[in-house]
C-alpha positions in Angstrom: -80.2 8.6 89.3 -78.1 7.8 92.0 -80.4 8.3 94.6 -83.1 6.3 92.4 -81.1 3.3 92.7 -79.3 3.4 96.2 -81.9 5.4 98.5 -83.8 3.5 101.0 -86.7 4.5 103.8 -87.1 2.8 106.9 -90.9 2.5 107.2 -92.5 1.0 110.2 -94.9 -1.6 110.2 -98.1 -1.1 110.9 -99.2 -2.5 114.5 -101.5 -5.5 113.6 -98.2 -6.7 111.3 -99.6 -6.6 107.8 -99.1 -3.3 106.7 -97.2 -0.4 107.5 -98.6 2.2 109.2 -99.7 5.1 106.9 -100.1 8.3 108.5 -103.5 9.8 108.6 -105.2 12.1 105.8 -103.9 13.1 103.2 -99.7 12.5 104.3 -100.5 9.0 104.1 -102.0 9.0 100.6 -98.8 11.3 99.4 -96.6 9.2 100.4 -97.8 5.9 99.4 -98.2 7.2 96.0 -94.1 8.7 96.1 -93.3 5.6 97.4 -95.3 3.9 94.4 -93.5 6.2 91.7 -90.2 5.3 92.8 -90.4 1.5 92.3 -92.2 2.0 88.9 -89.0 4.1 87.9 -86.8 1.4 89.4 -88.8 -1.2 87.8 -89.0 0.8 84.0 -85.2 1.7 84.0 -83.1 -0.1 80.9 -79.9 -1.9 82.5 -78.7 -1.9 79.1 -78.2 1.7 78.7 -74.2 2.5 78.2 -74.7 5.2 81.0 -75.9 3.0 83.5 -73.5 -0.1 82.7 -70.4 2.9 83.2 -72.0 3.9 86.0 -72.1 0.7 87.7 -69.2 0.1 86.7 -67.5 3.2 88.3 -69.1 1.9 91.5 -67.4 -1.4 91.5 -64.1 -0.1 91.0 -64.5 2.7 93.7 -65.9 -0.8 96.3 -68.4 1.8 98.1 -70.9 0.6 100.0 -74.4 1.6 100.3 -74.5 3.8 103.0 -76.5 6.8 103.7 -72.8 8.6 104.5 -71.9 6.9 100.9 -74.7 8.3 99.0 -74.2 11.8 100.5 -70.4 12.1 99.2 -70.4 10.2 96.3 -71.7 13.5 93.9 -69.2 15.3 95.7 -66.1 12.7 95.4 -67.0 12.6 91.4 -67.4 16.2 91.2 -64.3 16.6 92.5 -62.2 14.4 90.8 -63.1 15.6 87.6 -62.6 19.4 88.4 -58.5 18.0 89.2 -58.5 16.2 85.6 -59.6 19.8 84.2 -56.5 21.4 86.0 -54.2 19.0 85.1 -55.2 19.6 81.4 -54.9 23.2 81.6 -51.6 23.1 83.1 -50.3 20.8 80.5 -51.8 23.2 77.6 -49.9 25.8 79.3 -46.2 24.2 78.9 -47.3 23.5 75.2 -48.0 27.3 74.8 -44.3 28.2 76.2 -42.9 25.9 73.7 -44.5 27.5 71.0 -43.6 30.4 71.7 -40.2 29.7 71.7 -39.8 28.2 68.0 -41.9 30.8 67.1 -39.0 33.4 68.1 -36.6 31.0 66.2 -37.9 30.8 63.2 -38.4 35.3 63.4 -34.4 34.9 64.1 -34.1 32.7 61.0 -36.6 34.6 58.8 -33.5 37.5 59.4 -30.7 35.5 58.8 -31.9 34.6 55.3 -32.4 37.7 54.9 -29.2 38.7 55.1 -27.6 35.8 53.0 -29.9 36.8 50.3 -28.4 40.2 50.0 -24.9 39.0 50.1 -25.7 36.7 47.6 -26.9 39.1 45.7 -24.0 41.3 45.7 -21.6 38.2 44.9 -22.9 37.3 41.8 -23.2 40.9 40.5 -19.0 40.7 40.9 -18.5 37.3 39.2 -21.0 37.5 36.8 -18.4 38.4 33.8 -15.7 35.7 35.0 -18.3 33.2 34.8 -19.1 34.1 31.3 -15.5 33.6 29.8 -15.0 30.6 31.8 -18.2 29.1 29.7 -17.1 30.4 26.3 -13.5 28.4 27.5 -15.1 25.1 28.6 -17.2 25.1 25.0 -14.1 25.8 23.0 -12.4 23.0 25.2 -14.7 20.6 24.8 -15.2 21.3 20.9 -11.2 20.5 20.8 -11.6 16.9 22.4 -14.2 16.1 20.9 -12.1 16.8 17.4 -9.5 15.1 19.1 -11.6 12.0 19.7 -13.1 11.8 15.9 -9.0 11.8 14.6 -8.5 9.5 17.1 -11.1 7.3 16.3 -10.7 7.6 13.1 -7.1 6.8 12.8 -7.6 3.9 14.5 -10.7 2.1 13.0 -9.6 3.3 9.8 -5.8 3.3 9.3 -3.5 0.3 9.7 0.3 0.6 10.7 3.2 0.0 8.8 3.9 -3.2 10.4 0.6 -4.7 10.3 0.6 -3.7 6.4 3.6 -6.0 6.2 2.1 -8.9 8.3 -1.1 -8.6 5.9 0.9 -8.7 2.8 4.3 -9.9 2.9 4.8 -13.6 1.8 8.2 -13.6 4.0 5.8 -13.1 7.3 4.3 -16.5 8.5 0.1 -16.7 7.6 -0.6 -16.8 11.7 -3.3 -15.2 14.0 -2.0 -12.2 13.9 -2.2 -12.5 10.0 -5.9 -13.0 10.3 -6.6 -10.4 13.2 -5.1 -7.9 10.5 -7.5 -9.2 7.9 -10.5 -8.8 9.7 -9.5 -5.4 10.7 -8.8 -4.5 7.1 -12.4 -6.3 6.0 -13.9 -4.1 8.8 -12.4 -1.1 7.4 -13.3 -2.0 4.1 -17.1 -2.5 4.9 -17.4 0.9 6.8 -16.2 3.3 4.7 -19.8 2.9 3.4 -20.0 5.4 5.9 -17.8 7.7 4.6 -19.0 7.5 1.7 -22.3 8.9 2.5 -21.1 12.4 3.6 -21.2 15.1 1.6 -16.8 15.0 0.7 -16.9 11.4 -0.5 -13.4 12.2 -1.1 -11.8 10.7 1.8 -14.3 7.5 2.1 -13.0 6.7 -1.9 -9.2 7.2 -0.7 -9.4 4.3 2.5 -11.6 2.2 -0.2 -8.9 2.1 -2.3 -6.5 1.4 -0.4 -8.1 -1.7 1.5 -9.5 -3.3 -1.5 -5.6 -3.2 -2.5 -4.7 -4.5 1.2 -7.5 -6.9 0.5 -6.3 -8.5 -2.7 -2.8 -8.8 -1.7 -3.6 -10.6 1.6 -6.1 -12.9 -0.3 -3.0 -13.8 -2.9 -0.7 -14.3 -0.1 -3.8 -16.5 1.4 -4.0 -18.8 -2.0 -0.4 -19.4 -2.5 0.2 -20.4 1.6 -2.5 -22.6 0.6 -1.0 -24.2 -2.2 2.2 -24.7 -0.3 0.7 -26.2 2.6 -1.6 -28.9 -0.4 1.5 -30.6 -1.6 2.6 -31.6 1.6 -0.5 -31.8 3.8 -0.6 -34.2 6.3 -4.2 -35.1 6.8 -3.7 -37.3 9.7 -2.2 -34.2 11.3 -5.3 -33.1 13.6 -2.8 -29.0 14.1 -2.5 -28.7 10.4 -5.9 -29.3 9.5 -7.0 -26.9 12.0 -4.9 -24.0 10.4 -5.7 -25.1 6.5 -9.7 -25.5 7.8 -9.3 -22.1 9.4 -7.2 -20.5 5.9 -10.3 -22.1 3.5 -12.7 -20.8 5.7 -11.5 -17.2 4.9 -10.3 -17.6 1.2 -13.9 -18.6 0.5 -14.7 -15.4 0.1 -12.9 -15.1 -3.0 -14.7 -17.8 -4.6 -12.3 -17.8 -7.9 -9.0 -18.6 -5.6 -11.2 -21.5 -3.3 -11.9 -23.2 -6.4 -8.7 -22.8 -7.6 -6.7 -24.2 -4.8 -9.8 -27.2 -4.7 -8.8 -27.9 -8.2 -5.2 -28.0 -7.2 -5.8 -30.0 -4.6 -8.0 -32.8 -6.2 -5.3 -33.1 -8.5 -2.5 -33.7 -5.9 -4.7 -36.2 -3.7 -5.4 -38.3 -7.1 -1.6 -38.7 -7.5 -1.6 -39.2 -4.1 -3.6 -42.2 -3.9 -3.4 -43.7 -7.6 0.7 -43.8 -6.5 -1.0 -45.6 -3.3 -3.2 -48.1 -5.2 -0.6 -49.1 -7.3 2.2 -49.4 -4.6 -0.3 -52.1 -2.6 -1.2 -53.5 -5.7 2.6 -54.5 -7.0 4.9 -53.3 -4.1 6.6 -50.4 -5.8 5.7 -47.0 -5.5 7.0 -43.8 -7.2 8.4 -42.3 -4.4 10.4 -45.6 -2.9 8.2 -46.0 0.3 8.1 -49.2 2.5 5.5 -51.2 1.6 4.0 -52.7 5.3 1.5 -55.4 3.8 2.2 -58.1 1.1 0.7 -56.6 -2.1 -2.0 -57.7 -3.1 -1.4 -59.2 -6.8 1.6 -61.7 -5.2 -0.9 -63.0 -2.1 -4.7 -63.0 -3.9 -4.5 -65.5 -6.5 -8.1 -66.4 -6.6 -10.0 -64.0 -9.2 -12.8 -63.1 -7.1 -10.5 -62.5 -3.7 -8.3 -60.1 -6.2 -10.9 -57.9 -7.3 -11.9 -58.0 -3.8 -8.5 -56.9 -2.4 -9.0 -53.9 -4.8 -12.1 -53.0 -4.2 -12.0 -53.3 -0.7 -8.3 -50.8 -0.6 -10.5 -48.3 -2.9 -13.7 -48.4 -0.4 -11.0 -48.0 2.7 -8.9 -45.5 1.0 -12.4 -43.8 0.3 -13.2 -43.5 4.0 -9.9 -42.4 5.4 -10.2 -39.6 2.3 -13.7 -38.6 3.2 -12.9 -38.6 7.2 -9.9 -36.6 6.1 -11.5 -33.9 4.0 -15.0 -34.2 6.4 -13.1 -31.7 8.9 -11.5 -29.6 6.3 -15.1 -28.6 4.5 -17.6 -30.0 6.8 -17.2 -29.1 10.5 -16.9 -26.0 10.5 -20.9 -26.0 9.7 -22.3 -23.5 7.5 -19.1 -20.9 7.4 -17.9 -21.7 4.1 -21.1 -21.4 2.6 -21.5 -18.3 4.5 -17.7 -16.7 2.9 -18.7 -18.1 -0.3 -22.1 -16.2 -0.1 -20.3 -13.0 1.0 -18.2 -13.5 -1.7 -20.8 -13.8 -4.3 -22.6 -11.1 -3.3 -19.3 -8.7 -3.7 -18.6 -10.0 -6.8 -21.7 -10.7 -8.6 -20.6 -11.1 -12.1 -19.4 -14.8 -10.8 -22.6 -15.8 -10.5 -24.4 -17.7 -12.9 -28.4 -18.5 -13.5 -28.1 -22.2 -12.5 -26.8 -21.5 -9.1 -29.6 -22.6 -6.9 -27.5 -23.3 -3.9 -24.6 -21.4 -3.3 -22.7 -23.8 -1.4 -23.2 -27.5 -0.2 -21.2 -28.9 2.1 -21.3 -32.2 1.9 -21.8 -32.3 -1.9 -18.6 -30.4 -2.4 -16.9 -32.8 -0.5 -18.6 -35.7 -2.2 -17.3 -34.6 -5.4 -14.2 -33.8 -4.1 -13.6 -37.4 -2.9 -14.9 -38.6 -6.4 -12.2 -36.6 -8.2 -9.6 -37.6 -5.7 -10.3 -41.2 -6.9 -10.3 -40.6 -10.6 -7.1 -42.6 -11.2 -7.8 -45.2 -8.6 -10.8 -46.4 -10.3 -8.8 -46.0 -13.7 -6.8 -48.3 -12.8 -9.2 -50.1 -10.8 -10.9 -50.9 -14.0 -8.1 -51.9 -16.0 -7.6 -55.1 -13.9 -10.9 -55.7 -13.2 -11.5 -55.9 -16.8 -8.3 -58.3 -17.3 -9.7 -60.8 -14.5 -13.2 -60.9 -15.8 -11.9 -61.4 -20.0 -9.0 -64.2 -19.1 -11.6 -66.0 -17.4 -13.9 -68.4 -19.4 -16.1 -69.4 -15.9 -19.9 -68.0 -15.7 -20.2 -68.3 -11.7 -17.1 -66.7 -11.6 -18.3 -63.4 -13.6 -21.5 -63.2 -12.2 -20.0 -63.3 -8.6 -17.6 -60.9 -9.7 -20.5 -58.5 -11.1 -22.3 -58.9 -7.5 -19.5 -58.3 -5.9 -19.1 -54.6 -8.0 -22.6 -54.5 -7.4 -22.4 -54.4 -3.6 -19.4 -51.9 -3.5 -21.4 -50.0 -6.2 -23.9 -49.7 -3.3 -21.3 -48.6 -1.2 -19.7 -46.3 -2.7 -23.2 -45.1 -3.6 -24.1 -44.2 -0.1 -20.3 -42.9 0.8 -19.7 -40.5 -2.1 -23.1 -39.9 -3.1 -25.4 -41.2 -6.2 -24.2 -38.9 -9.0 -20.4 -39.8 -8.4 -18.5 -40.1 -11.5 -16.8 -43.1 -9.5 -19.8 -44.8 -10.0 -19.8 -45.3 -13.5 -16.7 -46.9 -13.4 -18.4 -49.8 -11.0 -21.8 -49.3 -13.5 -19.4 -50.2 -16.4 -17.3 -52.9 -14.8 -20.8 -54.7 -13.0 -21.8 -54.5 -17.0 -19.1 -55.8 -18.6 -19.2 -59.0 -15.6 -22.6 -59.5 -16.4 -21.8 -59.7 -20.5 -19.2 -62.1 -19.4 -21.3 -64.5 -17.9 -24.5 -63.9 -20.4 -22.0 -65.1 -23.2 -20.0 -67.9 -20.9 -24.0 -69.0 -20.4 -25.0 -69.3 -23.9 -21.6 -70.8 -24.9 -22.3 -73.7 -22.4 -25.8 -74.4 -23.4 -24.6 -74.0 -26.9 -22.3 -77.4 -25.7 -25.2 -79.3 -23.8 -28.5 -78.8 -26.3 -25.9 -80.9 -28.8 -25.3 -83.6 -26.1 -28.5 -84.9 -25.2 -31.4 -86.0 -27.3 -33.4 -88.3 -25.0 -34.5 -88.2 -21.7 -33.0 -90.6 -19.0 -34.8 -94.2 -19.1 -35.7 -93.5 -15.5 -37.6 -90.5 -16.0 -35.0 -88.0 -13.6 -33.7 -85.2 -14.1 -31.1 -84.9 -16.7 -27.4 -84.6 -15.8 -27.1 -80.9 -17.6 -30.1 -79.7 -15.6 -28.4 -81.2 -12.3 -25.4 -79.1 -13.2 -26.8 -76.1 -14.0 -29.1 -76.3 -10.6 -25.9 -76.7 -9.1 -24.5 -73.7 -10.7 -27.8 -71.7 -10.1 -27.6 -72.3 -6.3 -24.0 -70.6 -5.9 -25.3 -68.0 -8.4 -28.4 -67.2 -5.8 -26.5 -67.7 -2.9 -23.6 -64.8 -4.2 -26.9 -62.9 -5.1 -28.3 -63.1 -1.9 -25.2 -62.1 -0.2 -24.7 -59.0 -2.2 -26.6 -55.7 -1.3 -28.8 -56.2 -5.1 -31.4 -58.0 -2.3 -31.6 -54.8 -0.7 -35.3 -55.4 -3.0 -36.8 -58.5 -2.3 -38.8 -58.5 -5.5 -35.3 -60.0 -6.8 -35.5 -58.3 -10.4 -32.4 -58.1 -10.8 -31.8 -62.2 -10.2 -34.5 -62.4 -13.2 -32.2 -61.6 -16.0 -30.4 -64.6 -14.5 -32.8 -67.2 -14.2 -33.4 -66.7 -18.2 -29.4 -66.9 -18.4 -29.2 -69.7 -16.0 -32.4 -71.7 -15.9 -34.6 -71.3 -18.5 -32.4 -72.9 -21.6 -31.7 -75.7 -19.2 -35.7 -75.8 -18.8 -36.4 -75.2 -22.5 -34.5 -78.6 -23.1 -36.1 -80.4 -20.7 -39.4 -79.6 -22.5 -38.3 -80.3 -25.5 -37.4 -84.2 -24.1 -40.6 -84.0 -22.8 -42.5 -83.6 -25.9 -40.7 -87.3 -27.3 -42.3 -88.9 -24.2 -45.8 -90.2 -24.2 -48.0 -90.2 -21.1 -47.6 -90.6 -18.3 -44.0 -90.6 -18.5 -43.7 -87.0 -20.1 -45.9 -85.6 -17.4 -43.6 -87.6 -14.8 -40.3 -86.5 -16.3 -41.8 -82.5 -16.2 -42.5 -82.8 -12.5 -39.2 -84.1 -11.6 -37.5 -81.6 -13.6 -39.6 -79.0 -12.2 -40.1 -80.5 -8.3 -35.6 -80.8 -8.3 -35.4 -76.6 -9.7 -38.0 -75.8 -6.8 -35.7 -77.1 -4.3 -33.1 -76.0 -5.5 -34.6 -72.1 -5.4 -37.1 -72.8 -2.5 -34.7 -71.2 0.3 -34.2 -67.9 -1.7 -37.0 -65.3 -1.2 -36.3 -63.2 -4.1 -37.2 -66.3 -6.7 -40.6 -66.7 -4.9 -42.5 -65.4 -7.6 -40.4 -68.3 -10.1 -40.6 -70.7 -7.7 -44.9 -69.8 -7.7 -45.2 -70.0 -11.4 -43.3 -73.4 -11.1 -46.1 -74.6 -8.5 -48.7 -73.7 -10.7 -47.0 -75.8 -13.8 -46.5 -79.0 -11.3 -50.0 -78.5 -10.5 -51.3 -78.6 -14.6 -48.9 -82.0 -14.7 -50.2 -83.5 -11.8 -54.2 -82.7 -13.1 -52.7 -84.9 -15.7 -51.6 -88.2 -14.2 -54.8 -87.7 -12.0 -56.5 -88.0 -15.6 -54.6 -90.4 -16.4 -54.7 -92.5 -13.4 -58.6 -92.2 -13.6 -58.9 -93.2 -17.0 -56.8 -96.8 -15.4 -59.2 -97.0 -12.8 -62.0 -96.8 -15.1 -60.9 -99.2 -18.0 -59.6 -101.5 -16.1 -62.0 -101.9 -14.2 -64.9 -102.4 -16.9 -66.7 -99.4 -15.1 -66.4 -97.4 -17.9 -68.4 -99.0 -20.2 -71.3 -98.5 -17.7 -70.0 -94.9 -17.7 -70.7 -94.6 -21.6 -73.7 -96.1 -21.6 -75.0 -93.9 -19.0 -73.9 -90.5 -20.3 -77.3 -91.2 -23.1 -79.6 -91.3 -20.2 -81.2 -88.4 -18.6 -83.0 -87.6 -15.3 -86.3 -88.5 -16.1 -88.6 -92.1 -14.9 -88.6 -93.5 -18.9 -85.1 -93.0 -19.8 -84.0 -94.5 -16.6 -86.5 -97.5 -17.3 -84.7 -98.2 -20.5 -81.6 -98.7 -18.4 -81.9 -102.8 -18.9 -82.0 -102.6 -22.3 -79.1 -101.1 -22.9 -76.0 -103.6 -24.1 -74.0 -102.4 -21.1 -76.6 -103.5 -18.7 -77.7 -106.6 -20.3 -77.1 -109.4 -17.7 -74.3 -111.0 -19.4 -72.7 -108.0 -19.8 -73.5 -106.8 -16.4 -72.5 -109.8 -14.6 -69.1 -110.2 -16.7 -68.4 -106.0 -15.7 -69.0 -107.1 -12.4 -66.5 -109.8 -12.3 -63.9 -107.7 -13.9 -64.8 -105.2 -11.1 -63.9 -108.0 -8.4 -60.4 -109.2 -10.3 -59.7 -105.4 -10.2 -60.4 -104.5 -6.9 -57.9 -106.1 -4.5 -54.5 -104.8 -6.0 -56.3 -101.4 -7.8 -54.2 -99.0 -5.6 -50.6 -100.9 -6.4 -51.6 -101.6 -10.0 -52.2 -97.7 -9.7 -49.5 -96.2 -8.1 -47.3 -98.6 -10.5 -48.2 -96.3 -13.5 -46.4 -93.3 -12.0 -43.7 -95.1 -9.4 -41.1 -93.1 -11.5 -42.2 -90.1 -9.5 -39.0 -89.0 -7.4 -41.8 -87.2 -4.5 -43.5 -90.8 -3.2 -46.1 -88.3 -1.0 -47.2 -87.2 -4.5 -47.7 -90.5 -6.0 -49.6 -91.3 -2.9 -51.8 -88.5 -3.3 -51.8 -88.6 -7.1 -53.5 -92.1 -6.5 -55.9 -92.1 -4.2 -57.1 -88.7 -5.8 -57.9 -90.5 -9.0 -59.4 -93.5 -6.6 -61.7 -90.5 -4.8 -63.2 -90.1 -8.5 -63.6 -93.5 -9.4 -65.8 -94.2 -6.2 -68.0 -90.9 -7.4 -68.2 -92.7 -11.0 -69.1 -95.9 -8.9 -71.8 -94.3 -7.1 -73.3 -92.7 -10.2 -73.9 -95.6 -11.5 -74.9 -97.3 -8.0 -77.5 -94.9 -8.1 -78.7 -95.2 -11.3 -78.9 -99.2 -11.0 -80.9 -98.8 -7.5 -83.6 -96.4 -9.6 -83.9 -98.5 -12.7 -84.9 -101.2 -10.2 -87.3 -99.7 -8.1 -89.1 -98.5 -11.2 -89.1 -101.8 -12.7 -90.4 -103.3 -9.4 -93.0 -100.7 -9.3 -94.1 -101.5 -12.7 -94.5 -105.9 -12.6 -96.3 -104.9 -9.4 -98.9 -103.1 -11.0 -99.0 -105.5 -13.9 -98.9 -108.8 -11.8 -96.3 -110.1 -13.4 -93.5 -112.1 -12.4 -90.6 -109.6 -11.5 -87.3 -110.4 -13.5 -83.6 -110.0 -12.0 -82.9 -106.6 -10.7 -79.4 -104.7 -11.7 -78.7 -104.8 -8.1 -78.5 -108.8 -8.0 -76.3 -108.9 -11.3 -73.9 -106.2 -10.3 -74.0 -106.5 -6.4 -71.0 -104.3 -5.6 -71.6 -101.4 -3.2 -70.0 -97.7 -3.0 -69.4 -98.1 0.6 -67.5 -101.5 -0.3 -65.6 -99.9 -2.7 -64.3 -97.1 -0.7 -63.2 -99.3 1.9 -61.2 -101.2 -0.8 -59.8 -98.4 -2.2 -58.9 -96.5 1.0 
């Protein structure tokens, strides 16, 4: 391939220049058509052939030249050169065969020396064989020993007490500490697993440990109850340390649910001296037990009734909050964990529970009811001089600020201790008995008035009793609206009195009204009723009163409108025309007999009319003069002109039935060729449009 690509002939050219010169015969043709071969196997070769691109590439690195000495030694040079790569590769196979044979005669030499090792081994453990037997059956026994040793162990100590934390549980002469309850948990521990002693097959042992911590158990539960009721009579509950150790002791004695409501029972009792010694020392200045007395008691310092049952009321509601704080980390902060000891409890002594136990244990309903029973003699007493300020005292405001002022601490309380307090029923009675007060101090005093006053003023106002009891129904609303009873804006509870307060008052205004003849009853109604609006206008829970008065203004005042009309009317002479003209209907013939009625006769028409123009000028003074006793001068105004707007709609009814009769009348002495006669229109010449002006 080589000589395809790099061999060259010199061929001479032939002697004329054109050609070169071809030998003669048959050498010429041979070698022209060699020649020809050659370059069409140069000219078919591929150049993309892998072989040929390494060859030429072998040829570039070697930087030959194309020689004829080049082309002669190149076969050779490659030949060579690959027979030295052969011999280097057999002489590197040949160190690779001495290695092998070397680890081959190691591993021969370590084929033996296992060999051997394998026979000693043998022999060794043929001689120890019996040692290592007894050496087993010793470790087993061993290990069976301690493991015996262990269970005593363990069950010594999870199951047996010492002597000196028996005496630490039980002794009342040892202090009721941590270690005191470390032991008791222990001992409840103990107590809970001999369940599993108890299920092997010698129950004998599990019933023996039973015993004898249930008997641990009830004495340390005793010594428990009585630390308890020590540390009740003189607990300290401003004494953060304290309450941590008696919130702690509860906790635990809880699970006895007999002793916790024992000592609660105990404890209610000693808080109510507590504080009923408390209310009566700030209430006079002596107490039972000789203490200092910081403030000024109340009875020497509040001599106004309703600041006095204030002062008391307000020392219970503060007492109440310091007792509830108090008590709220005794039985409430430490969450659920009472309920939880109470429940454990139960379930270990069933028999104390009964069907109607829905809820083991609440919280903050036992301490509601503990609070309540804590102020049992506060509100005893409480209600003893409430009900001595409320009977020496003959006023009616004065009660029935003195039930709103129960009312509101009723509320109070209500949201402090709870709805269902017993408490409450004290401040249920005593809001009661305030409000009988004033229902009979009420009835007493209109008792006095309705035997006063017969007649009605002579200037048609309000009457002096109705002024007063306004008066005294303003600082009734205003203590209502003050007191937590509004909590309801529907104001209900200020109905009862408004019929106490308001309605007798009213009841003998409308009987003066009924000796009055119109207008001035009407008059004297709305002034009445326009002087209680404003009085009860600025209080939302009267709105619905207040609306029901509207509407009765609004009957009176559809009365002097009436009335007012009926003036305009009369005196006016248009009514008259008005009569006349109710008889005549819609249709042409009944309007034509207009003229011949006596109304509309021209004497009678033209005297109407000059009434009509005397009338006129001074109508809306004349008017407004009927009902100038009306204290509201907007509503007289619009009272008037009201009634003045319907006259002008009577005046234009009976424009407009003037202006028909006329045309038709015209319409007939045309037809007939007679002479027409006076129209309406001429005899009563007065316009609608004039009127309005006049009356405007």
């Amino acid at each position: 391939m080589a000589n395809s690509y790099f061999h060259e002939r010199f061929t001479p050219a032939s002697p004329d220049g054109l050609s070169p010169a071809t030998p003669a015969g048959g050498s010429a043709s041979k070698g022209a058509s060699a020649l020809s071969s050659r370059i069409t196997s140069v000219l078919s070769a591929s150049y993309a052939d892998l072989a040929i691109r390494d060859a030429l590439e072998t040829l570039d690195a070697r930087q030959v030249r194309n020689t004829a000495e080049t082309r002669r030694q190149l076969r050779l040079d490659v030949q060579r050169e690959v027979i030295q790569c052969n011999g280097e590769v057999v002489k590197d196979f040949g160190e690779v065969a001495e290695q092998l044979t070397r680890i081959g005669a190691a591993i021969t030499s370590l084929n033996k020396y296992c060999a051997d090792m394998r026979s000693h081994i043998k022999a060794a453990n043929s001689e120890t064989a019996p040692v290592r037997e007894e050496s087993t059956s010793l470790m087993a026994q061993k290990k069976q020993v301690e493991t015996k040793q262990q269970i005593l162990d363990a069950f010594k100590s999870h199951f047996i007490i010492t002597e000196d934390e028996i005496t630490t549980l039980t002794s009342t002469a040892e202090p009721v500490n941590e270690e005191f309850f470390h032991t008791l948990t222990r001992v409840k521990k103990i107590h809970y697993d001999c369940q599993v002693l108890l299920g092997t097959e010698d129950q004998r042992l599990g019933l023996e440990v039973l015993e004898q911590s249930s008997k641990q158990l009830n004495a340390a539960y005793q010594k428990l109850y009585r630390w308890i009721q020590r540390e009740f009579k003189t607990l300290d509950l401003e004494n953060p340390q304290i309450n941590a150790a008696v919130r702690r002791s509860l906790r635990v004695l809880a699970e006895r649910p007999t002793l916790f409501q024992s000592c609660l029972d105990s404890f209610a009792e000693a808080r109510e001296h507590i504080l009923s010694d408390s209310f009566h020392a700030a209430l006079t200045g002596s107490a039972s037990d000789s203490s200092n007395i910081a403030t000024k008691p109340i009875e020497f310092h509040a001599h106004d009734p309703l600041r006095y049952v204030g002062d008391m009321l307000a020392w219970a509601h503060s007492a109440t909050v310091s007792e509830r704080e108090a008590l709220e980390v005794l039985f409430v902060s430490e969450g659920d964990e009472i309920k939880r000891s109470i429940q454990a409890g139960l379930e270990s002594e069933p028999w104390l529970r009964t069907e109607s136990d829905d809820e083991v244990f609440d919280g903050k309903k036992a301490l509601n009811q503990l609070v309540s029973r804590d102020l049992i003699g506060v509100a005893r007493l409480l209600r003893q001089r409430t009900e001595q300020v409320i009977q020496s005292h003959d006023d009616a405001t004065l009660a029935y600020k003195i039930a709103n002022l129960i009312g509101f601490y009723k509320n109070t309380f209500a949201r402090l201790i709870g709805a269902d307090s017993d408490v409450l029923e004290v401040f249920s009675a005593l809001e009661a008995s305030a409000m009988r007060q004033f229902r009979g101090n009420m009835r007493d005093h209109v008792a006095a008035v309705q035997g006063e006053v017969t007649v009605a003023p002579a200037d048609l106002s309000p009457p002096d009793f109705l002024g007063e009891a306004l008066e005294m129904l303003k600082a009734l609303a205003k203590s209502y609206d003050t007191s937590n009873a509004t909590a309801d804006d529907s104001g209900d509870g200020f109905q009862s009195v408004l019929a106490e307060a308001l309605d007798p008052f009213l009841n003998g205004c409308e009987n003066l009204y009924r000796g009055l003849q119109q207008p001035d009853n009407d008059i004297f109604a709305i002034n009445c009723l326009t002087a209680a609006q404003s009085s009860l206008s600025s209080y939302s829970f009267v709105s619905g009163r207040v609306s029901e008065m509207d509407d009765t203004v609004s009957e009176h005042i559809a009365k002097l409108v009436e009335y007012q009309h009926h003036y305009f009317t009369y005196t006016s002479g248009l009514n008259s025309l008005l009569e006349a003209l109710s008889l005549v209907s819609d249709s042409s013939e009944s309007i034509k007999n207009i003229p011949t009625l006596d109304a509309f006769k021209p004497e009678v028409l033209i005297a109407t009319s000059q009434q009509l123009d005397e009338f006129l000028p001074s109508a809306l003074l004349d008017a407004a003069e009927n009902i100038k006793q009306l204290r509201n001068r907007r509503m007289v105004q619009d009272i008037t002109e009201e009634a003045a707007g319907q006259f002008c709609e009577d005046f234009e009814l009976v424009e407009s039935r003037i202006l028909a009769a006329d045309d038709l009348l015209i319409h007939d002495d045309a037809e007939d060729g007679e002479e027409p006669a006076p129209s309406l229109r001429d005899l009563f010449p007065r316009t609608s449009g004039e009127i309005r002006v006049l009356l405007s």
